[in-house]
N, C-alpha and C positions, 0 to 999 in steps of 0.2 A: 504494500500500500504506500500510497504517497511516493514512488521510486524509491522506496527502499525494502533491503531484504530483512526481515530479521530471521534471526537465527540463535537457538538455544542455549542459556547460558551453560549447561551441563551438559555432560558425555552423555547422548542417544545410542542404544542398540539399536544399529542398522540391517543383521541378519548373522544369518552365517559366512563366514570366510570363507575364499575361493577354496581353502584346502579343507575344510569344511561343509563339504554342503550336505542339505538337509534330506535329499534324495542322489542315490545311485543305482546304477543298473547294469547287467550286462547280458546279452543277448550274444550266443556264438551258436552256430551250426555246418557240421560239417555231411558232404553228400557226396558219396563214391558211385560209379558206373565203370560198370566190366569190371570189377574187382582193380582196377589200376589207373583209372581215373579221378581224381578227390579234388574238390571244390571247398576251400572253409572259409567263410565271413564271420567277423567279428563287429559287434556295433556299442558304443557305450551311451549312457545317458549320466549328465550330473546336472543336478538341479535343484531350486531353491537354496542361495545361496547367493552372497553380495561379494561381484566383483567390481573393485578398483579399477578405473580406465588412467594411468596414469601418465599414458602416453598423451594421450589425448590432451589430456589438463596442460602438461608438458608444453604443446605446440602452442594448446590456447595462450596458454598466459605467460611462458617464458620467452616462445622465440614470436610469439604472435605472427605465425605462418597460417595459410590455408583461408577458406572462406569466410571463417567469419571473422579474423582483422582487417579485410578487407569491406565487407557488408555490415561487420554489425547486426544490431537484432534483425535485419532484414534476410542474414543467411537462414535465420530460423523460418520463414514464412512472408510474404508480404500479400498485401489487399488487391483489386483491382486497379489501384491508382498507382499501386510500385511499392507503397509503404508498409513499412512492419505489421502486421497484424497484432491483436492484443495478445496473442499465444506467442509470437515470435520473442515479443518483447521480454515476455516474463521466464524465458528457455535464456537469452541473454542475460538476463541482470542474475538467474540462479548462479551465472558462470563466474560474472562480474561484478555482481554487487552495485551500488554499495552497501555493505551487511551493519546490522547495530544488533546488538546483542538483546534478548527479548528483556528482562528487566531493567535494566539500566541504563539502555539506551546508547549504551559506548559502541562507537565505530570498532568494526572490527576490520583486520587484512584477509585479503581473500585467501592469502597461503594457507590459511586455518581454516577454511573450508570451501570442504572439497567432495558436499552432497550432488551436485550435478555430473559430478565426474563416477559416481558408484550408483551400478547395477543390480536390478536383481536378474540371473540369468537362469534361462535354461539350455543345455546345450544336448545335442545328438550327436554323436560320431562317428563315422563306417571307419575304426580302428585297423582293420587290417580283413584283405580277401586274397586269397592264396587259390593257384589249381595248381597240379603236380599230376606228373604222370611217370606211371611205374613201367619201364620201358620191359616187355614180355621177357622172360629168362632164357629161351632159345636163342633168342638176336645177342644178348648178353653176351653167355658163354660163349658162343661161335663167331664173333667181332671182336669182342673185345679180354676174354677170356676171363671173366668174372662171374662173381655170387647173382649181385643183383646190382641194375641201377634205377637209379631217378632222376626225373630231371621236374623242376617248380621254380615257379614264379611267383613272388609275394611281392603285393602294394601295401603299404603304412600310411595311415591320418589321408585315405581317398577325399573326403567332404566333410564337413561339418554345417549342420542345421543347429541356429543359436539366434537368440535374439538378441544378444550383445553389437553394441553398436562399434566397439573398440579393433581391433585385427584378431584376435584370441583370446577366447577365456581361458584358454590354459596356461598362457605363456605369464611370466612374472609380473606384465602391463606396466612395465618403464622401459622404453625404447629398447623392446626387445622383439622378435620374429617371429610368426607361428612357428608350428612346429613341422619339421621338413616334411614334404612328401617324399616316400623312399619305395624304388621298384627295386626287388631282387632276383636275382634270377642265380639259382643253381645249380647243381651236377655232382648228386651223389654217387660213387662207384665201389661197391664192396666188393676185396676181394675172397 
């Protein structure tokens, strides 16, 4: 009200922590054909739970890069005339302030809060989908003079389904990278 934020004079629970959260899941299945074919996907879920976008906060208010040092409350939404809307405005000022503390009315530094930048998320993962094929034991032994081989291909972190607005909820959210996608490929031979 009146262009200002306020903001609690005492420590709020905001949720659970990223390492923390309040639900988990995990869904794996594996499916073979001809006996030497196998297919396995793994998919994870974590959910309910407050993650920290600290990257973000990061660009907003240290290096003031990206769209909205340049737009202002406008990057959040604008009218039909071009100008901020009244949702745009109040997504800017939670970022920016200026904040007073709910009883006493003292100015506070935005560095001390940092509710616009924390999440609640839910996240979906296809963790890992592998096929392998068990190459038949005639070909084996009379090519290459072995027991048994194999040969498989596994994908790591395929997709993720999340309502977090930051690059990853899993990653430590201070200028840091999802997490790689990794294909492997290879070639077991027993003698």
């Amino acid at each position: 009200a009146n262009n200002r934020v306020t903001v609690s004079d005492e420590r709020v629970f905001v949720g659970n922590g990223a390492n923390y959260p309040g639900r988990e899941a995990s869904l794996s299945s594996t499916f073979t054909l001809w006996q030497s074919l196998t297919f396995y996907a793994q998919a994870d879920y974590r959910g309910d739970h407050s993650v920290y976008d600290g990257t973000t906060e990061f660009r907003d208010r240290a290096f003031g890069i990206g769209e909205v040092s340049e737009k202002g409350a406008a990057a959040y939404g604008v009218d039909a005339n071009g100008e901020p809307t009244e949702k745009a405005v109040i997504e800017y000022m939670k970022r920016y302030g200026p904040f007073y503390t709910e009883t006493t009315g003292q100015e506070v530094s935005r560095r001390s809060v940092d509710g616009a930048y924390r999440q609640t998320v839910g996240t979906w993962k296809l963790r890992e989908a592998s096929v392998s094929y068990r190459i038949p034991s005639r070909l084996v032994q009379q090519y290459i003079r072995a027991r048994s081989a194999s040969f498989s291909l596994t994908m790591r972190n395929l997709y993720t389904w999340t309502n977090f607005l930051g690059l990853d909820p899993e990653s430590d959210q201070f200028l840091s990278v999802p997490q790689d996608k990794r294909w492997t490929m290879k070639l077991t031979v027993a003698f």
